[in-house]
C-alpha positions, 0 to 999 in steps of 0.5 A, spaced: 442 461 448 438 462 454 440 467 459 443 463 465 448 461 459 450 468 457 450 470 465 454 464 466 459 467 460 459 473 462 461 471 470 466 466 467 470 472 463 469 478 469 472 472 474 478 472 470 479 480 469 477 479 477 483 474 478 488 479 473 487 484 477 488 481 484 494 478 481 497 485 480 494 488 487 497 483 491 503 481 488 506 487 484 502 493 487 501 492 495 505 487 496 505 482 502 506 485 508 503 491 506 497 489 502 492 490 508 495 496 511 495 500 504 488 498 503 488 493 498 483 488 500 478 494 500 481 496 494 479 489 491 472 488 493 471 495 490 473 493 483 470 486 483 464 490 485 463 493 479 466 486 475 460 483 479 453 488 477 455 485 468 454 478 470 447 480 474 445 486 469 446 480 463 441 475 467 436 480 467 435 483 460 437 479 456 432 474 452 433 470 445 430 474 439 429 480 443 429 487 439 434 491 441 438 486 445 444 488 443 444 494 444 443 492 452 449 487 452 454 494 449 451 498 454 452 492 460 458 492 456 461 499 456 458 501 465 461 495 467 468 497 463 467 504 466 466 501 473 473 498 472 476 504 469 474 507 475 476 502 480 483 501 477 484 509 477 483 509 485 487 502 486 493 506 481 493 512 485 493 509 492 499 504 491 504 505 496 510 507 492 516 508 498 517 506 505 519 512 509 524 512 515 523 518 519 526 520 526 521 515 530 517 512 525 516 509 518 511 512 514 508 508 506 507 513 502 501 512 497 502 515 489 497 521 492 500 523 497 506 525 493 506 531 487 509 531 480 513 536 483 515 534 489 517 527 486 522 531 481 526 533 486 529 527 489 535 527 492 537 519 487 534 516 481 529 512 485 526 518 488 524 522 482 519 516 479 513 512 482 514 504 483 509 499 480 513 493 484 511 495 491 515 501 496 521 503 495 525 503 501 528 510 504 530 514 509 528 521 510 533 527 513 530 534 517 534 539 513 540 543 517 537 549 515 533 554 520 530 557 514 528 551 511 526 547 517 521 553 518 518 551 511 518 545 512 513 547 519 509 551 514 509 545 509 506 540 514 500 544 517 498 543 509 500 535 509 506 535 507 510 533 511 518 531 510 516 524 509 512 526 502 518 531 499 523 526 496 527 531 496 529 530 503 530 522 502 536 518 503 539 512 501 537 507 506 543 504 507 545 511 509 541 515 514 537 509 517 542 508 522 538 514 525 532 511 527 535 506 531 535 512 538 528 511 538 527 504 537 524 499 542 525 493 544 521 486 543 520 485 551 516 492 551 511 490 544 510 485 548 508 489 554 504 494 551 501 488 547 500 481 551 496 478 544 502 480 540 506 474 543 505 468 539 506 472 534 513 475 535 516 469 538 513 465 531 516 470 527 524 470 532 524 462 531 522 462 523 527 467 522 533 465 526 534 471 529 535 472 537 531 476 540 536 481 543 538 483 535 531 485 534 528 492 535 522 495 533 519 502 530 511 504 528 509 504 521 504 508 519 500 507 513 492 509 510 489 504 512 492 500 518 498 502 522 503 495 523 510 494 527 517 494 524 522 489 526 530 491 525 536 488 526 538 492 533 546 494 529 544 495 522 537 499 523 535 494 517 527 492 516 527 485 516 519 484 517 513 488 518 508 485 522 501 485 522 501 488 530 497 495 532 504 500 534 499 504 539 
């Protein structure tokens, strides 16, 4: 076997893993419309990053007969399974896991901006567990009390604000109706951002909608903030878009 050949295989079954991974980043983890703006495509080069160096590292160590060219292939093996780990770590930590209506805004929650603790809190089954199929939709409440508002003050200045207690989340279907006081018209999107307008409109024929139905709050995310679209009477999100909010 020479050495392209051997490089060639290794290519072949790092492609495959790069696929697998791929697969369950943009389909099952950091679904569309969220991918980009939870950071899945950074997160996907970085992992095929570390797929790409075996192949490489295959094409320069290794020649027939040499002495000890096993040993260099398990190493190969082993750091570039170590890389993968690695990166697979950080793809698992970052995933977004819920979608968080609150008073203004939505915010998508990464896995680590959520602590076991605060997580066993949940107000609903689906709060007190982490998804693996994308976020969990919600709507977080601001407590009633003097006392637990000013812990909640107190919680924020260290990072933890009321959209990473599950605690204070809510079904949706719920409290949701709340954010539609501070949602803004489609005519404004388009004022505040003019480059925005082709792709609004390509999204009201697609969907049907009437451009009076529809109303839009910021969403926040870890790597690009976008645009959600609600129905004007029921609050419900019915697309994020791919739109600067600020």
């Amino acid at each position: 076997m020479t050495r392209w050949k051997a490089a060639g295989i290794h290519s072949t079954i790092s492609a495959v893993i790069a696929l697998l991974v791929g697969i369950l980043l943009f389909v099952a983890w950091y679904p569309t419309p969220y991918s980009h703006a939870a950071g899945a495509d950074q997160l996907f080069l970085l992992v095929c990053a570390g797929l790409a160096t075996g192949p490489l590292l295959t094409l320069i160590v290794f020649r027939p007969n040499k002495w000890g060219l096993k040993f260099d292939l398990i190493t190969i093996g082993v750091l570039q399974s170590a890389a993968l780990f690695y990166g697979m770590s950080v793809v698992l930590q970052s995933r977004p896991i819920f979608l968080v209506g609150t008073l203004d805004r939505f915010e998508l929650i990464s896995n680590n901006e959520v602590s076991d603790a605060d997580l066993a809190q949940g107000t609903r089954p689906e709060f007190r567990s982490r998804s693996w199929t994308g976020p969990r939709l919600a709507a977080a409440v601001l407590p009633s009390s003097l006392e637990e508002r000013n812990e909640l003050t107190t919680l924020a200045l260290s990072g933890r604000d009321v959209q990473n207690l599950p605690k204070y989340y809510r079904a949706y279907t719920q409290a949701g109706k709340s954010l539609l006081v501070h949602a803004k018209s489609l005519e404004m999107l388009r004022q505040q951002k003019p480059e925005s307008a082709p792709l609004i409109s390509s999204w009201l024929h697609t969907s049907g909608y009437a451009e009076t139905g529809v109303l839009w709050l910021p969403v926040r995310a870890r790597k690009a903030d976008m645009v959600m679209l609600l129905d004007a009477s029921t609050a419900v999100p019915l697309q994020a878009l791919a739109i600067d909010p600020w």
